[in-house]
C-alpha positions in Angstrom: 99.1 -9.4 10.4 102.2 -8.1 8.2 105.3 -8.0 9.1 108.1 -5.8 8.1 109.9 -6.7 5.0 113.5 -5.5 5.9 114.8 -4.6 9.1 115.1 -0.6 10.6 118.5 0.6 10.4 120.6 1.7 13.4 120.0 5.1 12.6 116.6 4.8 12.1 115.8 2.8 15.8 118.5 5.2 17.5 116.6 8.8 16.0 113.2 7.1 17.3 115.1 6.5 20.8 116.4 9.6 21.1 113.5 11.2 23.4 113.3 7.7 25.2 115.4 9.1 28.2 114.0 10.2 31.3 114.6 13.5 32.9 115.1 14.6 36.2 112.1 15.6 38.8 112.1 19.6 39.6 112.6 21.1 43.0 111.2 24.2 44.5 112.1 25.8 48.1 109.3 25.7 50.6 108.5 28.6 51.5 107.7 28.0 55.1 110.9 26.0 55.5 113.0 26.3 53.2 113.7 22.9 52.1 113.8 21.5 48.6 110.1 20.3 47.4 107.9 19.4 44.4 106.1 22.2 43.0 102.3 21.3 43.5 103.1 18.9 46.3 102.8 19.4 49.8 105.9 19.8 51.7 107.2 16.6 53.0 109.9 18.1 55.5 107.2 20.2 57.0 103.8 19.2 55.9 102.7 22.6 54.4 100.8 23.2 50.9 99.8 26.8 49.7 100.6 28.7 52.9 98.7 25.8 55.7 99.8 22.7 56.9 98.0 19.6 55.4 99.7 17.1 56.6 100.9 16.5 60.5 104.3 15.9 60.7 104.9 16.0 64.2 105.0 12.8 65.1 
């Protein structure tokens, strides 16, 4: 297996690392109760996905 000659420069590693970071998640309102929510996720304040409620929340 070869191994690298010379080492990577700082610049080199830190351009390669530079879309390393992670970005925040998005939010959406629901629109049944108007609380923040993942779009393409049902609502987890309320239970409701696409106009119905999929999950039961009320216990």
């Amino acid at each position: 297996m070869p191994n690298p000659k010379r080492r990577h420069s700082k610049r080199r590693k830190n351009n390669r690392r530079a879309h390393d970071h992670l970005t925040a998640p998005a939010f959406n309102k629901c629109p049944n109760c108007h609380e923040t929510k993942q779009p393409h996720h049902a609502c987890p304040h309320c239970g409701y996905y696409k106009g119905r409620e999929v999950i039961d929340t009320t216990a």
